[in-house]
N, C-alpha and C positions, 0 to 999 in steps of 0.2 A: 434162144438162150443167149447168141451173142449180144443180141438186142441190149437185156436186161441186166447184163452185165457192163455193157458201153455206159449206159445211163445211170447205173449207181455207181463208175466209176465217176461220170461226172460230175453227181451229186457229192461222191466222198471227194473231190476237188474244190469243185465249188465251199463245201462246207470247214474244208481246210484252210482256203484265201480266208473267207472271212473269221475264222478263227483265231488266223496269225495278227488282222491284222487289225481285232479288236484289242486282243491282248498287247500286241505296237501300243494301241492308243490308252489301255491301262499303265501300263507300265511306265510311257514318258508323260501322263498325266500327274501319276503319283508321285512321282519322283525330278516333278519338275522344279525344285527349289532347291534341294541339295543336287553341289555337283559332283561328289563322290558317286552319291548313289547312278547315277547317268550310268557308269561302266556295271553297275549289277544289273543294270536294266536291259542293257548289250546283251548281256554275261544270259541272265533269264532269255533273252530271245530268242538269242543261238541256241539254246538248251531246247528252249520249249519246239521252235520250228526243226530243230533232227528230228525228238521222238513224235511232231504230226510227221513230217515228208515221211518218214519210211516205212510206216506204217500204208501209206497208200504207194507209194512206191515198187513197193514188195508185191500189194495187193494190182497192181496194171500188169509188170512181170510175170507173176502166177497165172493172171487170165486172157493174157493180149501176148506173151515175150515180148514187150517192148519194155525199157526202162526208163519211163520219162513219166513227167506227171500231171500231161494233158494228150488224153488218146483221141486221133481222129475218128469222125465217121465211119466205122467199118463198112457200112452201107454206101455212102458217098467216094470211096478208096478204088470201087471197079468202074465206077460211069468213066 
């Protein structure tokens, strides 16, 4: 069970990098002509990367107690 939960922790990781960091490349795409908008796109980043991290954050805490948002090998931790 540990297993199975290591590996969709890394997949809800993995699937977080690139989430944030499509939405990065929305957001200074859109907004690359006005430079007011530049600080909403800041403003949207921070926003949007809180509510992914702690979401998976939360979720490595509840099934590892660790609080970080890359879990080692549990397997590879006793060799």
């Amino acid at each position: 069970m540990k297993v199975f939960l290591f590996r969709l922790s890394r997949v809800l990781s993995v699937v977080t990098v690139l989430l944030l960091l499509s939405f990065f490349h929305m957001i200074y795409d859109g907004f690359d002509n006005r430079e007011n908008w530049k600080w909403y796109g800041i403003f949207y980043i921070i926003i949007f990367s809180y509510f992914i991290f702690v979401p998976i954050l939360t979720y490595n805490w509840m099934s590892f107690g660790k609080f970080t948002f890359w879990i080692k090998n549990p397997n590879k931790e006793n060799e």
